[in-house]
N, C-alpha and C positions, 0 to 999 in steps of 0.2 A: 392596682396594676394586675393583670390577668395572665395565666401560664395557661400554655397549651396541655392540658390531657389525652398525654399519648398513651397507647395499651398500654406499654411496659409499666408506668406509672400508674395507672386504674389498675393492675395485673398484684403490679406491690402492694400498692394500699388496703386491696380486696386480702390478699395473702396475709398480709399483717393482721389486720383483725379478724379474720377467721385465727389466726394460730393465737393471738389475743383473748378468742373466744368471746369479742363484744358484739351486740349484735349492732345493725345500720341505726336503729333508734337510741339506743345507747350513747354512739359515737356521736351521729349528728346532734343530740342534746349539749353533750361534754363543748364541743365545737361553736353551738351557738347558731346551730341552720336545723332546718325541717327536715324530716325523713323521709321526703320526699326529695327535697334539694340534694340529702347525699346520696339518696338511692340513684338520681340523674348525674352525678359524677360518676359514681362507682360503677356505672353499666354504660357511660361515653354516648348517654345523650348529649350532656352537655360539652360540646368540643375543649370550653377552657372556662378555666374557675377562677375566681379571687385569690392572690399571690398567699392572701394573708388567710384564708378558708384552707387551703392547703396546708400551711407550716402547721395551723393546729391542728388538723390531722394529723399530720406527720410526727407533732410531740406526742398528742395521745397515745400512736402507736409505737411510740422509741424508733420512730424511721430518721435518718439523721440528712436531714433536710439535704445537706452539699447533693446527695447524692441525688435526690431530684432535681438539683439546680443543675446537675451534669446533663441528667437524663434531656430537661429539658434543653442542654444547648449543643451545637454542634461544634466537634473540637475543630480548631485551628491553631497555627502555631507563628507565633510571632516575635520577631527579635526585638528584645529590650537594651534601653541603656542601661552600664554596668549600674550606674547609682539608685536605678528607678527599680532594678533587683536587690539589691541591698535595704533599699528602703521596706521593700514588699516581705526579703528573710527578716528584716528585723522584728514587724509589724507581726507575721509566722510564728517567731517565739513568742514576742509579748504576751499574743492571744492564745499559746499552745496550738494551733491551727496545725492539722493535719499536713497540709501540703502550701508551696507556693499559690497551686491554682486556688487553694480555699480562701488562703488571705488575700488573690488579687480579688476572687469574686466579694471578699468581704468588705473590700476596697470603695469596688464598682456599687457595690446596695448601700451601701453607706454613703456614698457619692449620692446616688440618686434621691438615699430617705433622709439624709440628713445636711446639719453644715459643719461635721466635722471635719479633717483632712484638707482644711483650703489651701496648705501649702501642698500638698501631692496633686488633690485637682487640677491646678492649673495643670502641671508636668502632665497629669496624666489625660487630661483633654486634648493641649498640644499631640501628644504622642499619640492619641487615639484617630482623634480628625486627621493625621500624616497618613495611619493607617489605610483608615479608609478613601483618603483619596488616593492614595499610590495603590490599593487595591483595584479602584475602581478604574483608574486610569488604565492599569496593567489587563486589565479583562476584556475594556473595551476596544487595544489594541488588538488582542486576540480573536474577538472576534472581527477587525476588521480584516485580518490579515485570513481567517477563513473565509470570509465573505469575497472578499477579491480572488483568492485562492480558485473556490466554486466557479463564481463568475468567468474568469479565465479555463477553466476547463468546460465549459459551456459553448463558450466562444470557440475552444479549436474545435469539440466535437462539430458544432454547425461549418468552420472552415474545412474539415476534413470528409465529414460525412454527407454534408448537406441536409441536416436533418434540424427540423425546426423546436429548438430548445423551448424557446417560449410556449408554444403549443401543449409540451409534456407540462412544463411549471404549472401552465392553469390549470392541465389534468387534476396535478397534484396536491394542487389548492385545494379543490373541489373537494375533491377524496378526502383530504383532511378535514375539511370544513364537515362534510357528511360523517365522519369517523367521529368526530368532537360529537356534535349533536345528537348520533346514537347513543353513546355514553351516557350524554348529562339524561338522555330519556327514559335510560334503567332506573 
């Protein structure tokens, strides 16, 4: 599985072994990759690296993995049932786990690397797939409801103004269209 290398993360990792004082062929050895392969993480040629090429840097450097696991994800917040939180504080102590959020992510990579947890999986699949369709459902109203929104304000201005909407839109196209392909041409 592959993680995205964002700066902050090349930013840490670079800071870590400088203050380690290892050099890149040092580490990349310890790791198990060419000093070339780290020297293309460490400088974000390479956009995103092997899950597991990462953690061993990470131990090298006493960097404590959650925290790359945050870096890389974006927070959202989501209501649980009272039991499937119990389950998750209880799992929290067992493991001494920092935080709820450590033990659910320990939950979720164990879910994916392993087959322990079959009795939480189930619950926690149900509850995940809920998630994302009541996400997705809820988004997709939204935007219908601006899309109609726009379209209605489009409509009075042509009944009020007499001004031809459609006209401006393919303006706008255009200009968009020419704006993208400038870009990708830097």
């Amino acid at each position: 599985m592959k993680i995205k290398l964002t700066e902050s993360i090349r930013e840490l990792i670079c800071s870590q072994r400088n203050i380690a004082r290892i050099s890149q062929s040092t580490l990349a050895e310890k790791v198990g990759i060419s000093q070339q392969a780290y020297q293309r993480i460490e400088s974000g040629i390479n956009k995103y690296c092997d899950r597991e090429v990462i953690k061993k840097i990470c131990n090298e450097l006493d960097i404590n993995w959650a925290n790359v696991l945050v870096e890389e994800s974006i927070q959202k917040s989501y209501r649980m049932p009272a039991d499937i939180i119990s389950k998750i504080q209880l799992l929290q102590k067992k493991k001494h786990l920092s935080s709820e959020t450590e033990a659910l992510l320990f939950i979720l990579y164990d879910y994916f690397n392993n087959e322990n947890f079959k009795s939480v999986r189930t619950e926690m699949e149900e509850f995940l797939e809920d998630i994302v369709v009541k996400t997705f459902i809820t988004q997709m109203r939204k935007m219908g409801r601006e899309t109609e929104k726009y379209e209605n304000v489009l409509k009075m201005i042509e009944a009020k103004e007499g001004v031809n909407t459609l006209q401006y839109l393919n303006e706008y196209e255009i200009d968009l269209y020419k704006n993208i392909h400038a870009k990708k041409g830097r």
